[in-house]
C-alpha positions in Angstrom: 96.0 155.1 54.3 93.9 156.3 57.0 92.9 154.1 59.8 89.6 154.1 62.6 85.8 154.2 62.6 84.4 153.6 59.1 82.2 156.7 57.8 78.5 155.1 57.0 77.8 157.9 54.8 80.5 157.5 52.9 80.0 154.0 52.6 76.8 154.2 51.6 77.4 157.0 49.2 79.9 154.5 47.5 77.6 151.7 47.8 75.4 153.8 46.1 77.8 154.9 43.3 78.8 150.9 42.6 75.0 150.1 42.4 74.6 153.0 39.9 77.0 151.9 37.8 75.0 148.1 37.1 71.7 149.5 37.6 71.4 151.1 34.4 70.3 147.7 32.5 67.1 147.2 35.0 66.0 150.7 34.8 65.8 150.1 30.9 62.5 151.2 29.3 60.9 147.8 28.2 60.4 149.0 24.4 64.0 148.6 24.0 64.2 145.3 25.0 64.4 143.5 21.8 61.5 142.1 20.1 58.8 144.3 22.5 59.4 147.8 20.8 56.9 151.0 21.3 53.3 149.3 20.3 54.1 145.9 22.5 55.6 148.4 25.2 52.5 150.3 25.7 50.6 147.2 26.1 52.8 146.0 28.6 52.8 149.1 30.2 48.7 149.1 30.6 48.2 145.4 31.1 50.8 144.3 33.4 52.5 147.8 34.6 56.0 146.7 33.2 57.5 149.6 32.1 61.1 148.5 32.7 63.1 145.7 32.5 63.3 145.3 36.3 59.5 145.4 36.2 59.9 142.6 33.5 62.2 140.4 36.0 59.8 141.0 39.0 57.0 139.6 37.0 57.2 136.0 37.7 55.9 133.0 36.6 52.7 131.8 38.3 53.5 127.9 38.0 56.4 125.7 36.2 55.1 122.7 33.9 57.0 119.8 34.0 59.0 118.5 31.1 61.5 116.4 32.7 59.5 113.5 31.8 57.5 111.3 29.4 54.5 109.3 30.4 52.1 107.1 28.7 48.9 107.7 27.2 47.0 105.3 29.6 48.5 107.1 32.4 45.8 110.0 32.0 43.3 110.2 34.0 40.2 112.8 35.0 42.5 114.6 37.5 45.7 115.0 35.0 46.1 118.7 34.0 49.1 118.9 31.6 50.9 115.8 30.6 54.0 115.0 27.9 53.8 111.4 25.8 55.7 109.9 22.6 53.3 108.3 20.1 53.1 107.9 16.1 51.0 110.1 14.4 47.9 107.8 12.9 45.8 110.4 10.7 44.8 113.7 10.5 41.5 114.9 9.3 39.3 118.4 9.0 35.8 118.6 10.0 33.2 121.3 9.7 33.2 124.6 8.2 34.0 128.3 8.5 33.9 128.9 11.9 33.2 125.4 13.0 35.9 124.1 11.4 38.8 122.3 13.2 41.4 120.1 12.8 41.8 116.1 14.6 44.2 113.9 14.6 44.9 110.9 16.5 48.6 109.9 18.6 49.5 106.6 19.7 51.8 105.3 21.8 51.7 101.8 23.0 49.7 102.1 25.8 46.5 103.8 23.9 45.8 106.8 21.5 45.2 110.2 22.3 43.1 112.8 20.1 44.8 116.2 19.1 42.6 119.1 18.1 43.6 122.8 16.1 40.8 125.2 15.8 43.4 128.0 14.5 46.3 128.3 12.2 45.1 124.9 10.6 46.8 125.3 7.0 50.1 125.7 9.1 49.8 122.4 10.9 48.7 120.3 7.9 51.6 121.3 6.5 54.2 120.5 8.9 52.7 117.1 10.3 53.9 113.6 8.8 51.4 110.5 9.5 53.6 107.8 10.5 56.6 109.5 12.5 57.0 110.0 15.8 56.1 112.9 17.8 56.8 114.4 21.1 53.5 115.9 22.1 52.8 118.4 25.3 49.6 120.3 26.4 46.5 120.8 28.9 44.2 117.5 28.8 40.9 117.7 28.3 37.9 114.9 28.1 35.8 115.5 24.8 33.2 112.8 24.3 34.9 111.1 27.1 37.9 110.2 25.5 41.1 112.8 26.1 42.0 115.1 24.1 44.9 118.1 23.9 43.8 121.5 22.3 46.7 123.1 20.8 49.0 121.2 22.2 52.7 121.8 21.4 53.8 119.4 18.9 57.6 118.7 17.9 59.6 115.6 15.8 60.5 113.2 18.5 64.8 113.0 18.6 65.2 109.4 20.5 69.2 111.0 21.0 68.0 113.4 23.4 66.0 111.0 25.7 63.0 112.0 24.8 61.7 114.6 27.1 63.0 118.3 27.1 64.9 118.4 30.3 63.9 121.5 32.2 61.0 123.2 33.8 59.2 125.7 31.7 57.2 128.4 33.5 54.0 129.7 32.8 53.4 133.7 33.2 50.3 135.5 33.9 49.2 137.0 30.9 45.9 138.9 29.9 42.9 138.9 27.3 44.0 141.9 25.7 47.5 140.7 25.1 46.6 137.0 24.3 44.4 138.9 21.5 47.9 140.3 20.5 49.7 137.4 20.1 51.2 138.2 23.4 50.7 135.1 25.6 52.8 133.5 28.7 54.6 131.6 26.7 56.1 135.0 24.7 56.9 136.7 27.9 58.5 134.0 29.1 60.5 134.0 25.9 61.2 138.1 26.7 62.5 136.6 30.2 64.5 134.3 29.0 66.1 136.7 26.6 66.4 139.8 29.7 68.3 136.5 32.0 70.8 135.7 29.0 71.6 139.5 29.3 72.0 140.1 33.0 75.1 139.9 35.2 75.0 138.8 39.5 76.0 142.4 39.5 72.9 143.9 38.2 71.0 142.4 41.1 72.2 143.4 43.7 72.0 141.7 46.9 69.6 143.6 49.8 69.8 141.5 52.8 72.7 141.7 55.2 75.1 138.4 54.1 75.4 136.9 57.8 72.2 136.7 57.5 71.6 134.8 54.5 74.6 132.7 55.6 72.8 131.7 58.8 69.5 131.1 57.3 71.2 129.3 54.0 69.4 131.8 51.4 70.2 131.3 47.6 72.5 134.8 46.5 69.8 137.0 45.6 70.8 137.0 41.6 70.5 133.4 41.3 67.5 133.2 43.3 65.5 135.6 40.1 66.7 133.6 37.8 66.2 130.3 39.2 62.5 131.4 40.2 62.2 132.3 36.4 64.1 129.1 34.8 65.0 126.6 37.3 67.3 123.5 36.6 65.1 121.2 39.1 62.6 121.6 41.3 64.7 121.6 44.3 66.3 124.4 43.0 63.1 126.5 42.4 61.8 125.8 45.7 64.9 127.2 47.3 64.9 130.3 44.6 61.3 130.7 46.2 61.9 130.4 49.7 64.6 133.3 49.5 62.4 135.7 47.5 59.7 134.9 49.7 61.4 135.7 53.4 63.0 139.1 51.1 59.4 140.3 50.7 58.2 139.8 54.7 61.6 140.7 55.6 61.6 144.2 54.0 57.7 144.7 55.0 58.9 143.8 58.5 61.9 146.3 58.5 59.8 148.9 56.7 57.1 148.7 59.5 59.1 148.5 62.4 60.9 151.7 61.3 57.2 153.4 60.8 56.6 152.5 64.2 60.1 153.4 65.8 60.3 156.8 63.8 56.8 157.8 65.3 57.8 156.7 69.0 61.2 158.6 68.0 59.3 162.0 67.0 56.1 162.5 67.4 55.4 164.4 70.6 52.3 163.8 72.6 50.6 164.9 75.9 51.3 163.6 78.8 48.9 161.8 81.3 50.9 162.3 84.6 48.1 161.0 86.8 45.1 158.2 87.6 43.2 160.7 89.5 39.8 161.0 91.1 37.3 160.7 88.1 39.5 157.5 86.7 39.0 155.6 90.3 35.5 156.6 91.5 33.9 154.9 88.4 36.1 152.0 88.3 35.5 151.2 92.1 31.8 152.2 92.5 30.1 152.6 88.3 31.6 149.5 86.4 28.8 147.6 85.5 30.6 144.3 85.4 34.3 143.4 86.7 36.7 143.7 83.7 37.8 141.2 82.1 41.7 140.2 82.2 41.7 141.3 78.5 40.5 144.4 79.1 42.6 145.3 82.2 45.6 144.3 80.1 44.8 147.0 77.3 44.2 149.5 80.2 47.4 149.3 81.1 48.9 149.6 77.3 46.8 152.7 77.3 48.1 154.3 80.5 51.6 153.6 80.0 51.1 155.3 76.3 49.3 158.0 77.6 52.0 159.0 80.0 55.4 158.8 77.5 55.3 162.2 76.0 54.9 160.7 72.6 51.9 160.6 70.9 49.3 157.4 71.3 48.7 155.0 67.3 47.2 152.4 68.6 44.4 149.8 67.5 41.9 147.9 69.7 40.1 145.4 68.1 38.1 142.9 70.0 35.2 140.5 68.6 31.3 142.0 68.7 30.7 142.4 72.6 34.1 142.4 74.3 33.9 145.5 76.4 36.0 147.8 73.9 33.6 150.8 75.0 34.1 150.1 78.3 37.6 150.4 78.2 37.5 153.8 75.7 35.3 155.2 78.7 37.8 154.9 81.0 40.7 156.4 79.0 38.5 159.3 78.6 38.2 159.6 82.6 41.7 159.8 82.5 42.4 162.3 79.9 39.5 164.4 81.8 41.3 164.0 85.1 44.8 165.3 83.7 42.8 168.1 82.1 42.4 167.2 78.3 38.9 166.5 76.6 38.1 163.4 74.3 35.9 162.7 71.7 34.2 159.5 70.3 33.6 159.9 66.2 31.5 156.9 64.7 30.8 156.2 61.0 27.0 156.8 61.0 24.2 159.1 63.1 22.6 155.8 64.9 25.2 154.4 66.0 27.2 157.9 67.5 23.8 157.8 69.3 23.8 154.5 70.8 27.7 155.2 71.8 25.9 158.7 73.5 23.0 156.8 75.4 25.5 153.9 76.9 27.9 156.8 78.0 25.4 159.4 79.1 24.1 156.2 81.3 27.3 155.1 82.5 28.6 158.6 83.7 25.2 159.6 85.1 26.4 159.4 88.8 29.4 161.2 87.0 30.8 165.0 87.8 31.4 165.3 84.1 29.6 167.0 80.7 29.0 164.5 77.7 27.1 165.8 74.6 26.2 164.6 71.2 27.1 166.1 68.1 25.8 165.1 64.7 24.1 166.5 61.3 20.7 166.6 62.7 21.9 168.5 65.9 19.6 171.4 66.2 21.1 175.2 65.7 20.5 176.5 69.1 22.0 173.2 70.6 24.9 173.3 68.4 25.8 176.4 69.2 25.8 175.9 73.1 28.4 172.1 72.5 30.6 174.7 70.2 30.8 177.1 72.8 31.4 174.6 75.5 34.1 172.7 73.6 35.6 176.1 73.3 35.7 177.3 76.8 36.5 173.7 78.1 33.3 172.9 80.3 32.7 170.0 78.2 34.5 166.9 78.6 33.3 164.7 76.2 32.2 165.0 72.9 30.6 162.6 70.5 29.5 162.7 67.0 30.1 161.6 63.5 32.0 163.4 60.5 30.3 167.0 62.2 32.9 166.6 64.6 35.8 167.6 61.5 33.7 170.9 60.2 35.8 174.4 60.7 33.7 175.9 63.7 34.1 172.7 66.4 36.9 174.4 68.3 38.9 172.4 71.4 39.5 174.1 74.8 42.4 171.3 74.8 41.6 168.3 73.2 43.7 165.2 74.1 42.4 161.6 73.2 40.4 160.8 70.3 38.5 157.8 69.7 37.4 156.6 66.3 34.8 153.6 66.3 35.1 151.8 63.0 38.1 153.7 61.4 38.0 152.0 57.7 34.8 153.7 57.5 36.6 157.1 57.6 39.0 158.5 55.1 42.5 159.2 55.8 42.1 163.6 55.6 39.1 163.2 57.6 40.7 161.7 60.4 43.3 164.0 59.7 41.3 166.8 60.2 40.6 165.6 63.7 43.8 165.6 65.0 44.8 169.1 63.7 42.1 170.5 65.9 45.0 170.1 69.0 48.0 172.1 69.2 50.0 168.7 70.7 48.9 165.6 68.5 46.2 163.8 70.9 46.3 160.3 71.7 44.2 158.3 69.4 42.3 154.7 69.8 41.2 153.2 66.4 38.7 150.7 67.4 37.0 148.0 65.1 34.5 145.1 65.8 36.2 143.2 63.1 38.4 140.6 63.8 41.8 141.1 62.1 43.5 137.7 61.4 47.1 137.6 63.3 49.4 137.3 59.7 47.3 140.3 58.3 47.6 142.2 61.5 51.3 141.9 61.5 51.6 143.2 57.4 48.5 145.6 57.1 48.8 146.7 60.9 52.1 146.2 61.6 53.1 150.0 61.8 50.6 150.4 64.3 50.6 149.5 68.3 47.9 146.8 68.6 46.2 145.2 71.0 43.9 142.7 71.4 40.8 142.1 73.8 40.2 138.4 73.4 37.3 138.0 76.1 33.9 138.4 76.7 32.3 139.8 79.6 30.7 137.7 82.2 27.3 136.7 81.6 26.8 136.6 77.7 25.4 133.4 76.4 27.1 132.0 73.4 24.8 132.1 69.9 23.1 129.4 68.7 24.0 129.4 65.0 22.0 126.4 62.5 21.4 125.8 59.2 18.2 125.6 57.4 17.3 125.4 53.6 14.2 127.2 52.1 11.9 124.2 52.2 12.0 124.9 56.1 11.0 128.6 55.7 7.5 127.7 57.5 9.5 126.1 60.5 12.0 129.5 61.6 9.2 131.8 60.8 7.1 129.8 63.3 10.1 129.9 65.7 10.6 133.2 65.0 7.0 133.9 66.1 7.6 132.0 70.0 10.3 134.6 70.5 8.1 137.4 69.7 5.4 135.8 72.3 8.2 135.5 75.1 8.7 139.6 74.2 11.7 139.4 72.2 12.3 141.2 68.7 13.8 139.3 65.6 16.1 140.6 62.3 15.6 139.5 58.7 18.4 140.2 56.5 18.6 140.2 52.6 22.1 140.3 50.8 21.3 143.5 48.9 25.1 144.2 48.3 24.7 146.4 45.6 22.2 149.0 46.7 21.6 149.9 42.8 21.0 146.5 41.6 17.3 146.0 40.7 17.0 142.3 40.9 18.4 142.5 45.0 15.9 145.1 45.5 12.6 143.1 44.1 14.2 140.5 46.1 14.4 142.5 49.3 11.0 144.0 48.3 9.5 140.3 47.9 10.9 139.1 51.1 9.2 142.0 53.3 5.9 141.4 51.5 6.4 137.5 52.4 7.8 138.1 56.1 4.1 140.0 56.3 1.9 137.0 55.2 3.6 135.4 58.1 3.2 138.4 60.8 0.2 140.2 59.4 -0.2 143.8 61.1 -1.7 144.9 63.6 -1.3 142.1 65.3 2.6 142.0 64.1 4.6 145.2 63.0 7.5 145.1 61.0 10.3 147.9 60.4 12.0 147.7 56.9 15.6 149.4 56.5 17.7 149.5 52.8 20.2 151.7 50.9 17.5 153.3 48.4 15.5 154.9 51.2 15.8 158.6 52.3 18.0 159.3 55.2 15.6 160.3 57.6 13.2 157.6 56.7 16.0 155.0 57.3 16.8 156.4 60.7 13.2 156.4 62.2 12.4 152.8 60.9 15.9 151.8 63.0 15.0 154.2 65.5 11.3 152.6 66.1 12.9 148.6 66.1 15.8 150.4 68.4 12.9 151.3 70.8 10.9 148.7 70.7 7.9 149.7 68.7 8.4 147.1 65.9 8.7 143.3 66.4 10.7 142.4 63.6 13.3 144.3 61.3 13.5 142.8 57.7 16.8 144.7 56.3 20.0 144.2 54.0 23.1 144.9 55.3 23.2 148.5 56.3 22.8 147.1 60.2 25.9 144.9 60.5 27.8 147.6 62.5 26.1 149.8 65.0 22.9 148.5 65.8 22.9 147.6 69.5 19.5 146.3 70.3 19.9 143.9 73.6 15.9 142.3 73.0 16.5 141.3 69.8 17.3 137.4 70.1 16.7 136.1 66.8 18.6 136.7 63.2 17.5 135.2 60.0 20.2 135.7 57.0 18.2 135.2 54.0 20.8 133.4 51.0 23.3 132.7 53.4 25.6 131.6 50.5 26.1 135.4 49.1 27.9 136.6 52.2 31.7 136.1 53.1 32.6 134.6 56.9 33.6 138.1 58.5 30.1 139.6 57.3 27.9 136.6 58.5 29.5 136.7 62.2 29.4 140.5 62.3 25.6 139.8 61.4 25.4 137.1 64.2 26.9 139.8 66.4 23.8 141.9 66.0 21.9 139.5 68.8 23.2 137.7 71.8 23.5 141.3 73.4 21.2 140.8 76.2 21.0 138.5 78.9 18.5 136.2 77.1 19.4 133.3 74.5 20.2 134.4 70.9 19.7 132.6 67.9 21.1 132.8 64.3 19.3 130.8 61.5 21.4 130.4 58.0 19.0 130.5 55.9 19.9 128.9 52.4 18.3 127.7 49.2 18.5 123.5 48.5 21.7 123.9 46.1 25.1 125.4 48.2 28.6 125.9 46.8 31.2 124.0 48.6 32.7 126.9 49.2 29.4 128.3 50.5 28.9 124.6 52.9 32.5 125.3 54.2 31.6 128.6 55.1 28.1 127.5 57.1 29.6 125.1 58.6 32.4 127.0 60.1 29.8 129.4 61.3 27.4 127.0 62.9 31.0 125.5 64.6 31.9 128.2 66.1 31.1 131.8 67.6 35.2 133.1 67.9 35.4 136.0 65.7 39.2 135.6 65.4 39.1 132.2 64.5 36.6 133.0 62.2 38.3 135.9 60.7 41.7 133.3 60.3 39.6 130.6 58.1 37.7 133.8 56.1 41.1 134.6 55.0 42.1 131.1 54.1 39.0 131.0 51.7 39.1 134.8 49.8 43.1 135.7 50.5 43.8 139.2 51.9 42.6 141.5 49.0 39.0 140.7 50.1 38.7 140.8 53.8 36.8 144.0 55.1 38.9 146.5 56.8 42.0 145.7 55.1 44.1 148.5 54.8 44.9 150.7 51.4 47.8 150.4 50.7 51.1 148.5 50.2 51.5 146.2 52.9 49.9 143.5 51.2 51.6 143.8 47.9 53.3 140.7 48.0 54.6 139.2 44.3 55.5 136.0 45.7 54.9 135.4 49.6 51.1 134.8 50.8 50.0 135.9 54.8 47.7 132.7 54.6 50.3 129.9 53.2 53.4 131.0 54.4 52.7 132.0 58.0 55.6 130.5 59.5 57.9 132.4 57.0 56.6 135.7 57.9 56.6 134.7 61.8 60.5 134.3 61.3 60.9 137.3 58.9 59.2 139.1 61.7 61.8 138.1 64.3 64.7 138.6 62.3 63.6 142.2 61.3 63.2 143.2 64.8 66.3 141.8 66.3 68.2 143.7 63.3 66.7 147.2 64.4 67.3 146.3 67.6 70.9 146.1 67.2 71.3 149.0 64.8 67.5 151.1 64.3 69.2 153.9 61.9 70.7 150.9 59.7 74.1 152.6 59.8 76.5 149.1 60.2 78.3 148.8 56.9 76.6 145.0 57.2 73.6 146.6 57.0 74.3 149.7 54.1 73.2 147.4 51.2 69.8 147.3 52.9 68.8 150.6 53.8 70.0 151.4 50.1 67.2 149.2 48.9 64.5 150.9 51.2 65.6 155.0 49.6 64.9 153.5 46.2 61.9 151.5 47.0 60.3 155.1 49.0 57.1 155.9 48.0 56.1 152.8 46.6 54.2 151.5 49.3 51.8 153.1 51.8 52.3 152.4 55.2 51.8 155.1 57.4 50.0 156.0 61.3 46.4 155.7 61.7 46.1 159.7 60.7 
């Protein structure tokens, strides 16, 4: 036998040959799993993409009900949602006809009586019920006439020999319409399940995580953690099968994304920015508006240490509505110019590449630099002197919107790249961007959009991230209050004091569907009202929404932008971009139709300037509670990230604006919003893994870089571009 250093490769390869060998079962079509067959297979296939039996195994039960007991019938009360009781069967009866027709009967135990009611397979049941025996009864209670009352409940001879209640946990699976209409409910999937677990061996799941590491954190063996989150014996048992599954999920993500983010460091080559040179220092000792901010300084220095590795710059800024993220993509600019590279700025829309011009073009007045503007509406002879001076390198910055990505804007040698609002852009256009540089240029992603710390770390986590957490000196917090529709007359006549002291005010209508004709009449309404209140020419009033022409839409934001117009009624086409310092007052019309992230990045539309701001909530008299919870947060506080952490508390991940497309957040089991302190350690333990062994070659660690090969492909995570 041959002795010394183990081969990984061949280890894995026979790792991979013993997995083969057991996997076969799993990778079974689910038609051939008995009692599915080709017409139950399609439609398991379109409603619940199971096409396998593994698929069947990873589709888990979204609650357990109970049956390890019996309770009495006087033990229900409004708040009871399923319940199990032993009681004689008194009388059964049929009332009403055809349709209508249904079947009660009455249970009694000796606490009370409980009504049972059958609106299908009614012949069937007559049949098998006695009056007078005993019966074991289970199902959903409901209150009809205010008595209770179990529809359809499930209904069996009561055996005393058994002690009464069935003695295990039954799950309930997701199901769908379509299959329900089949016959196909929960309960006969879970009957699949049960079938597909009776089948299986430990050795056809194989375990994925290294063992000393499920030794030290006590995890259930990965085989009897399925089966026990399926069909538990006790609900200690389930909550341990859960906990494992759950930390497997974040603790693949984690490794996933680390190795993203390691791979790119690894080989992705970049240019290098040896030097802090002239430009870089005379505008940040003689030009800075305002001292920097610690939070800023701190992502200055990310930047520069980036910038001067030799591999190419991933990384996202974000910082709440105001914190100086311009500021700091100016001076990373100044430092790409003074090692010799260009940069460019690309926004989502034409208005706001033009506010992200004027600010600049101010800032670097006193500069020895070129900064242009390039968009759709850029003129032909214009155009044609910025495409020339990109070319020959005489222009150091260049900012636009998607004109920046057409075929004829050529680089002289383009080096950092900043995208304002990425989610805005699709992945090939960004793409685009960067192929316009022999060497990859460094790229900052900003967004205004608070991202949540749990989703950061699963939808972000390939990414280098930082945060700016500050606001400048000098900005006054927002007033934020609630008022209902009956005090309409009151904000309008507040809203008409800060027009007298010079100010400008914003009226905003939740047209989220630009096509919807209702939200347009409203929005059409509303700007006919706002006029009764501010009658031209005394008032004048700019009105912005999806249905208008393009150029129409830009010179009504264009005339409030410059002051011409005291009051912009709008939906929400303004929430990003519009930077207008006067305005100190927004009004948002049915408060109630917006989520938490939109309303504060509303908000962040005034407060700008130097002046007080003001945002009314404006609401009619009745308010979900969901809606109240989410005014009163706003009127609580004005921190975005805060903000952002109890928005995803109310709508979950799959809602939250900017979220990314694709897998990260593909979670079966685990959630970023209830099991935070799970993914915090799943986090730590994936990182301190790579960093004793990145390539995942230990023959502790073989099992687990098996499971990522297969499971290639089947999420998304991957660099900004």
């Amino acid at each position: 036998m041959l002795r010394g250093k183990t081969n990984p490769d061949i280890c894995l390869l026979s790792i991979c040959i013993i997995i083969s060998q057991h996997a076969s079962i799993l990778a079974s079509p689910i038609e051939y799993l008995k009692g599915v067959g080709p017409l139950r297979g399609d439609l398991l296939k379109k409603e619940l993409s199971i096409y396998t039996f593994g698929d069947l195994l990873e589709h888990f039960p979204i609650r357990h009900i109970d049956k390890t007991k019996i309770s009495r019938i006087a033990d229900i009360h409004p708040d009871t949602e399923y319940i199990q009781v032993v009681g004689k069967l008194l009388f059964f009866e049929t009332i009403g006809e055809n349709r209508a027709k249904r079947l009660v009967a009455q249970l009694r135990d000796g606490s009370g009586s409980l009504e049972l009611a059958w609106f299908q397979g009614i012949s069937w049941v007559q049949k098998n019920l006695t009056l007078g025996v005993d019966y074991l009864v289970f199902g959903k209670v409901g209150f009809f006439n205010g008595k209770p009352q179990i529809v359809h409940p499930e209904i069996e001879a009561f055996v005393p020999t058994v002690a009464g209640a069935k003695t295990h946990l039954e799950p309930v699976y997701p199901s769908t319409e379509k299959l329900k209409a089949r016959g196909f409910s929960g309960r006969q999937i879970g009957k699949l399940t049960q079938q597909l677990i009776a089948q299986i061996q430990p050795k056809d799941i194989v375990e994925n995580l290294p063992q000393a590491l499920t030794q030290r954190l006590q995890l259930l063996p990965r085989f009897q953690a399925v089966r026990a989150t399926h069909f538990p014996t006790s609900i200690q048992e389930y909550e341990k099968a859960i906990h494992r599954l759950k930390f497997e999920e974040f603790f693949i993500a984690q490794v996933r994304l680390n190795l993203v983010r390691l791979q790119r460091h690894k080989s992705s080559r970049g240019v290098v920015f040896e030097k802090v040179g002239d430009l870089f220092n005379d505008f940040y000792n003689h030009h800075l508006p305002f001292q920097l901010t610690g939070a800023q300084k701190r992502v200055l220095k990310e930047i520069r240490t980036d910038t001067a590795r030799g591999r190419q710059m991933n990384r996202l800024l974000q910082g709440d509505v105001g914190s100086g993220k311009t500021i700091v993509a100016l001076l990373s600019m100044l430092l790409a110019a003074d090692n010799g590279y260009q940069s460019c700025l690309m926004a989502p829309t034409e208005i706001l590449a033009q506010q992200h011009y004027t600010g600049l073009s101010s800032l670097l007045k006193d500069m020895p630099v070129r900064i242009e503007i390039l968009t759709g509406s850029t003129k032909t002879k214009k155009r044609r002197e910025i495409l020339a001076a990109l070319a020959d390198g005489s222009l150091h910055f260049i900012v636009g919107t998607h004109a920046l990505i057409e075929d004829p804007v050529v680089f002289n040698n383009l080096g950092f790249v900043v995208v304002d609002e990425q989610h805005r852009f699709g992945v090939a256009q960004r793409a685009k961007l960067w192929q316009k540089a022999a060497v990859p240029p460094h790229v900052l992603v900003m967004t205004a959009t608070p991202i949540p710390r749990t989703l950061a770390m699963t939808a972000y986590g390939d990414l280098d991230y930082s945060v700016m957490d500050e606001l400048p000196p000098g900005r006054q917090p927002i007033t934020t209050v609630h008022r209902f529709e009956q005090a309409r007359a009151s904000v309008m006549e507040f809203i008409r004091t800060e027009i007298e002291k010079g100010r400008q005010a914003y009226i905003i209508y939740p047209l989220i569907e630009e096509s919807e004709k209702m939200s347009y009449e409203d929005l059409m309404q509303g700007y006919e009202q706002v006029k009764s209140f501010f009658p031209e020419p005394k008032y004048l009033i700019s009105m912005v929404h999806g249905r208008q022409a393009p150029d129409l839409k830009e010179a009504n934001m264009q005339r409030f932008v410059k002051g011409e117009t005291n009051i912009m009624v709008s939906t929400t086409v303004i929430e990003v971009g519009v930077n207008v310092p006067n305005a100190s007052v927004m009004v948002i019309e049915s408060t109630e139709k917006f989520g938490l992230s939109q309303l504060h990045q509303l908000r962040g539309r005034v407060g700008r300037g130097s002046e007080k701001s003001f945002c009314i909530l404006l609401t009619g008299s009745k308010v979900s509670k969901e809606g109240r919870e989410r005014i009163k947060i706003m009127c609580a506080t004005n921190d975005g990230f805060l903000i952002a952490e109890k928005d995803l508390e109310l709508r979950g991940p799959g809602d939250i604006e900017g979220t990314r497309q694709s897998g990260a957040l593909n979670f079966k089991l685990a959630s970023i919003v209830n099991d935070k302190e799970l993914l915090e350690l799943a986090k730590k333990e994936a990182e301190a893994l790579l960093d004793k062994d990145v390539d995942l070659v230990l023959p502790e660690n073989l099992m687990l870089k098996h499971f990522l090969q297969q499971q290639k492909g089947k999420t998304g995570w991957s660099k900004i571009s």
